[in-house]
DRENDO-1510 file (C-alpha; in Angstrom, 1 decimal, always signed):
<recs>
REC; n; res; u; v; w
REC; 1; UNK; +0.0; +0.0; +0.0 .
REC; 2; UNK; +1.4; +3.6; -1.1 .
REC; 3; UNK; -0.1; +6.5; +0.4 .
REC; 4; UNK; +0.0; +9.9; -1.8 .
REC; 5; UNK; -0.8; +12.7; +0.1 .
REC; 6; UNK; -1.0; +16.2; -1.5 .
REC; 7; UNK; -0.9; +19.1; +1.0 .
REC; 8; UNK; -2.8; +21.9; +0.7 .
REC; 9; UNK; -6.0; +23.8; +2.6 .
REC; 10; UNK; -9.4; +22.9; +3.0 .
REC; 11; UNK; -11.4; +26.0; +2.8 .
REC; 12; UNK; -13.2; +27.3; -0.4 .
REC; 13; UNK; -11.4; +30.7; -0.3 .
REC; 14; UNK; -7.6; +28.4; -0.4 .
REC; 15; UNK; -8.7; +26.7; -4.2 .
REC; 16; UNK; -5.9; +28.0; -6.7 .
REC; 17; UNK; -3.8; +29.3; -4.3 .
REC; 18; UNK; -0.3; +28.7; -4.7 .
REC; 19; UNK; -0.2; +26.3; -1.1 .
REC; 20; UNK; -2.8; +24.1; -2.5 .
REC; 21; UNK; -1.2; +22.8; -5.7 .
REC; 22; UNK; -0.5; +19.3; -3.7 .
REC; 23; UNK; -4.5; +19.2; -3.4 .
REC; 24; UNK; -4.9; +19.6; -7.5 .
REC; 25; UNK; -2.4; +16.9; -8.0 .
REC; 26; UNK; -4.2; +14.4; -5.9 .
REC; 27; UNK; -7.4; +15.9; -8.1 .
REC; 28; UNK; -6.1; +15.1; -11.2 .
REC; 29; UNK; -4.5; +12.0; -10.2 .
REC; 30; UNK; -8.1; +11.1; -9.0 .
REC; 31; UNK; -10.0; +11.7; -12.2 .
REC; 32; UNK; -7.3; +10.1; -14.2 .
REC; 33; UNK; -7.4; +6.9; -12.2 .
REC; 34; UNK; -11.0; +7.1; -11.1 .
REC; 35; UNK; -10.8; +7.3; -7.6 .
REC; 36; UNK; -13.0; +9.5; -5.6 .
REC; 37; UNK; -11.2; +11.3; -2.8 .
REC; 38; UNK; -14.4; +12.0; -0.9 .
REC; 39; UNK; -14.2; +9.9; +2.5 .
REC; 40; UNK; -13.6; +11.4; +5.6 .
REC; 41; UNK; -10.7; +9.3; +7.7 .
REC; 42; UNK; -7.8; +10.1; +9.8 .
REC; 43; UNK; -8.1; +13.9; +9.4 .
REC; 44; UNK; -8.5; +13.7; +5.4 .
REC; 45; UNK; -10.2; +13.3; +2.5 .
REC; 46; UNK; -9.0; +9.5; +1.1 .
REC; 47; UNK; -10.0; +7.7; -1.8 .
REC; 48; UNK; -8.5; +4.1; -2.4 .
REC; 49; UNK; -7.3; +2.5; -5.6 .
REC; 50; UNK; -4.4; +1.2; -8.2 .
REC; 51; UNK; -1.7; +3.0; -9.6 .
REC; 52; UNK; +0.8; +1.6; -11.9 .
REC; 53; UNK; +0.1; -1.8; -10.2 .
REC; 54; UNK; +0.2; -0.1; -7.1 .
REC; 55; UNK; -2.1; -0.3; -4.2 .
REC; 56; UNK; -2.8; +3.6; -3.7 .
REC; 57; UNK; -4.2; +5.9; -1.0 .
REC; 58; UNK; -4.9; +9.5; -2.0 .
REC; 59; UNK; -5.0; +11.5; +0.7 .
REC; 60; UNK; -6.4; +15.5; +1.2 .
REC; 61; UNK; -5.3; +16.4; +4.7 .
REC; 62; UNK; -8.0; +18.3; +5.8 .
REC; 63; UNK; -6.0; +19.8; +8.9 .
REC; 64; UNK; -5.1; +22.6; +7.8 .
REC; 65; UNK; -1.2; +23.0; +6.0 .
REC; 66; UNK; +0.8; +23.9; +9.1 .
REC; 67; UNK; -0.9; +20.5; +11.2 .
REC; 68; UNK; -0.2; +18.1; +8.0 .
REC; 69; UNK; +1.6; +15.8; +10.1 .
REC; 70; UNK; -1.9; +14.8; +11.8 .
REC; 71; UNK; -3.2; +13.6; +9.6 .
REC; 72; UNK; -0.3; +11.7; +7.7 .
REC; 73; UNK; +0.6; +10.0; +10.9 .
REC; 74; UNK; -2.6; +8.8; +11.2 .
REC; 75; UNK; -2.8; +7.3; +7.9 .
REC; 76; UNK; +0.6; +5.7; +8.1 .
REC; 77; UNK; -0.2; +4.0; +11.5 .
REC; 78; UNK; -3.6; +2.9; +10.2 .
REC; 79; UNK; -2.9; +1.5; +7.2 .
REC; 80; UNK; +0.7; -0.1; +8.6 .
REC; 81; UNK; +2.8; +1.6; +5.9 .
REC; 82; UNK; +6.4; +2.4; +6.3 .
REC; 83; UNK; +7.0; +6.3; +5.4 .
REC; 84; UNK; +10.1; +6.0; +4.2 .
REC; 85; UNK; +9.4; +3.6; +1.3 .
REC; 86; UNK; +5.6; +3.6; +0.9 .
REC; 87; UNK; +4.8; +7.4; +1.3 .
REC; 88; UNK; +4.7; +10.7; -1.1 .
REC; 89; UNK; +4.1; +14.2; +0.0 .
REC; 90; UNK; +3.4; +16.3; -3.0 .
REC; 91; UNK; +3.3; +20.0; -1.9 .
REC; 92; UNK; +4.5; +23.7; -3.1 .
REC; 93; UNK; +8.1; +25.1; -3.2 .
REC; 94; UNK; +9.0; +28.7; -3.0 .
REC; 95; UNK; +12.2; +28.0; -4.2 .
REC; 96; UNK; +12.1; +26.6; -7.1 .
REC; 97; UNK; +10.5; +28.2; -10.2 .
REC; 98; UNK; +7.0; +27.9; -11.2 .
REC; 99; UNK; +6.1; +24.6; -12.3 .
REC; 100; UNK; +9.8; +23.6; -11.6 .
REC; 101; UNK; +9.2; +19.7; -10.1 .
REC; 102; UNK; +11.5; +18.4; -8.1 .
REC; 103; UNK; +11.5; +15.1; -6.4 .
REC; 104; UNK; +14.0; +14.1; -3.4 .
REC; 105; UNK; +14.0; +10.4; -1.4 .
REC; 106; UNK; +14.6; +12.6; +2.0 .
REC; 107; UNK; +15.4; +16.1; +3.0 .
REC; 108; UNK; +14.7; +19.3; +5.7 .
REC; 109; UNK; +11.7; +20.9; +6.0 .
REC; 110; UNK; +13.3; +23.7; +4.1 .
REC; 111; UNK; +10.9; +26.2; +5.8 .
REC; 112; UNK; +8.0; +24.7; +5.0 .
REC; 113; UNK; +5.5; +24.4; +7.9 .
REC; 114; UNK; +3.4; +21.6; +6.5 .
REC; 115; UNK; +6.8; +19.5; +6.1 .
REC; 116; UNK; +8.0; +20.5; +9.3 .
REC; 117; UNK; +4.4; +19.0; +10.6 .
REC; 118; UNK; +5.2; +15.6; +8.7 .
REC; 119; UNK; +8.7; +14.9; +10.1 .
REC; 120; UNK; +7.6; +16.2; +14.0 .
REC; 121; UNK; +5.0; +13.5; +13.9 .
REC; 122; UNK; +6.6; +10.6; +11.8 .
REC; 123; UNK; +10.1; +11.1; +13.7 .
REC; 124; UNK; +12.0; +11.6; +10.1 .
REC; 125; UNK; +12.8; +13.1; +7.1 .
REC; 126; UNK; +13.1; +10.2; +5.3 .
REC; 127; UNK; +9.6; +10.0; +2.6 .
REC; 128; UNK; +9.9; +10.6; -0.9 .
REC; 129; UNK; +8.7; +13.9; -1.8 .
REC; 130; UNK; +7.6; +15.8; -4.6 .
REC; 131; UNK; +8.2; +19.5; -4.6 .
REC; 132; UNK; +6.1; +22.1; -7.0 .
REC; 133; UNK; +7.6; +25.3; -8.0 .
REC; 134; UNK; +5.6; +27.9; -6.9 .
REC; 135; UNK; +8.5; +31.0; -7.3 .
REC; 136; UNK; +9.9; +33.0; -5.2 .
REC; 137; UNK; +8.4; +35.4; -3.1 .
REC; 138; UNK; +8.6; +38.8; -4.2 .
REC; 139; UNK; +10.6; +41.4; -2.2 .
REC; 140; UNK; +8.2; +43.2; +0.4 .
REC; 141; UNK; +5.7; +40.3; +0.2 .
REC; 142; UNK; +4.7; +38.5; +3.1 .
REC; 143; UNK; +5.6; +34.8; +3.0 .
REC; 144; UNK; +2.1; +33.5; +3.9 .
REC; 145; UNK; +0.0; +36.3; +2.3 .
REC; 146; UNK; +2.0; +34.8; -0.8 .
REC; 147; UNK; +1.6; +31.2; -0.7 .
REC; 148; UNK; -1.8; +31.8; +0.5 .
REC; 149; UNK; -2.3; +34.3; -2.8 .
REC; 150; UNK; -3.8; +33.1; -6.2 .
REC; 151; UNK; -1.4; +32.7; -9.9 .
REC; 152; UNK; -1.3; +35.5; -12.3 .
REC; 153; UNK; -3.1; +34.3; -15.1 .
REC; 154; UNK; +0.0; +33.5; -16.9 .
REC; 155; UNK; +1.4; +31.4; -13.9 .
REC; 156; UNK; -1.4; +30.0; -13.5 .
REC; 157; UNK; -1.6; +29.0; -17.2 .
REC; 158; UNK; +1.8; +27.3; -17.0 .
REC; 159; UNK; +0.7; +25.0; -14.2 .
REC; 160; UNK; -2.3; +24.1; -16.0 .
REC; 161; UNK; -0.4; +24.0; -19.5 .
REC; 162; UNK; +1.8; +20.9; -18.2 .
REC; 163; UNK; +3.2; +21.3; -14.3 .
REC; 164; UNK; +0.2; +19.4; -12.3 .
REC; 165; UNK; +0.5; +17.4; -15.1 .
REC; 166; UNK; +4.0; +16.5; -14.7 .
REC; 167; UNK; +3.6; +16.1; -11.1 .
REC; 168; UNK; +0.5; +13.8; -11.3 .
REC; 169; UNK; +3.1; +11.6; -13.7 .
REC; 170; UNK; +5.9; +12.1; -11.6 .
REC; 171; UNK; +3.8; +10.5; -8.7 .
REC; 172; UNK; +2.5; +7.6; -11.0 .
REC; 173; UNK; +6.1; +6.4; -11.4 .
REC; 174; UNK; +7.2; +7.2; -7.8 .
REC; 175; UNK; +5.2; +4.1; -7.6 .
REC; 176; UNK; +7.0; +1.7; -9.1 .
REC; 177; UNK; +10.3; +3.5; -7.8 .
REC; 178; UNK; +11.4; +6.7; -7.0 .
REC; 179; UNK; +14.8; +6.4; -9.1 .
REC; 180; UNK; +12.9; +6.0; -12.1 .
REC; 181; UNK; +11.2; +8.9; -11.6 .
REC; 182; UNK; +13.6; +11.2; -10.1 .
REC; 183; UNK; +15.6; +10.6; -13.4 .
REC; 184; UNK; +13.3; +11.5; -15.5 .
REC; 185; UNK; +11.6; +15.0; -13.7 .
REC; 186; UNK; +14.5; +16.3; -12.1 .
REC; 187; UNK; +15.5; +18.2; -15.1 .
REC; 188; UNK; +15.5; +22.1; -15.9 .
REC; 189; UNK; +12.7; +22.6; -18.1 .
REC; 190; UNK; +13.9; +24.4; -20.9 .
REC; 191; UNK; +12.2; +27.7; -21.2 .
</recs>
């Protein structure tokens, strides 16, 4: 059993924000795969089924970004699964570009409080991990009032055009190793 868990916030007023584009992987990955997310366990929405051979939870942590680790702690205990080879975090990244994917085996939080919420209640930083470009945060900006912000239409374009896409892909073959998959996203898109 895999668990997938895309981070993001559960309110209305969060939808197409830039902390939330772990939520429209798990959406995508959802329709693709034909598995509705839409039952309330362990502090998310879940929605079992097969991926790449895989047995698959998604998971929508429904605690709110900062308490992530809630919620993925109890879905690993629940379900028995070992985070470090049977779970992927899919979440933003104001560090890398947007749309940039990046996927890492292990890692720091790296500032990011949902992350820092995952490895406080697991006990480690070892869980495969795919990170979404959202860019950088403008000089003057408030962090928060920036990840919480919408795209520009042209960002917001781009992610649609291809990124959550790439993600959404990039998870499918974390499945069947994260090796594979780590070959073949880690690249600089070429502009």
């Amino acid at each position: 059993m895999f668990i997938i868990a895309g981070l993001g916030n559960p309110d209305r007023q969060y939808q197409g924000t830039r902390h939330n584009v772990g939520f429209d992987v798990i959406d995508l990955l959802s329709e693709k795969y034909n598995i509705a997310v839409d039952t309330k366990k362990h502090r998310a929405y879940i929605g079992k089924g097969i991926i790449e051979g895989q047995k698959v939870i998604l998971a929508k942590p429904q605690t709110y970004m900062n308490l992530s680790g809630e919620s993925i702690r109890s879905l690993v205990d629940f379900y028995k699964t070992d985070p470090e080879t049977e779970l992927l975090v899919i979440y933003d990244d104001v560090s890398l570009d947007v749309g940039q994917i990046r996927i890492r085996k292990k890692g720091s939080a790296g500032g990011h409080n949902g992350i820092k919420s995952i490895i406080a209640h697991l006990g480690t930083s070892v869980f495969a991990r795919i990170k979404i470009g959202v860019g950088e945060k403008p000089r003057g900006y408030d962090l928060a009032d920036y990840v919480l912000g919408k795209f520009s239409k042209g960002e917001r374009r781009q992610m649609e055009e291809g990124y959550i896409e790439a993600a959404a892909s990039a998870a499918e073959i974390v499945c069947g190793g994260i090796e594979r998959a780590m070959n073949e996203h880690n690249k600089k898109k070429k502009e």
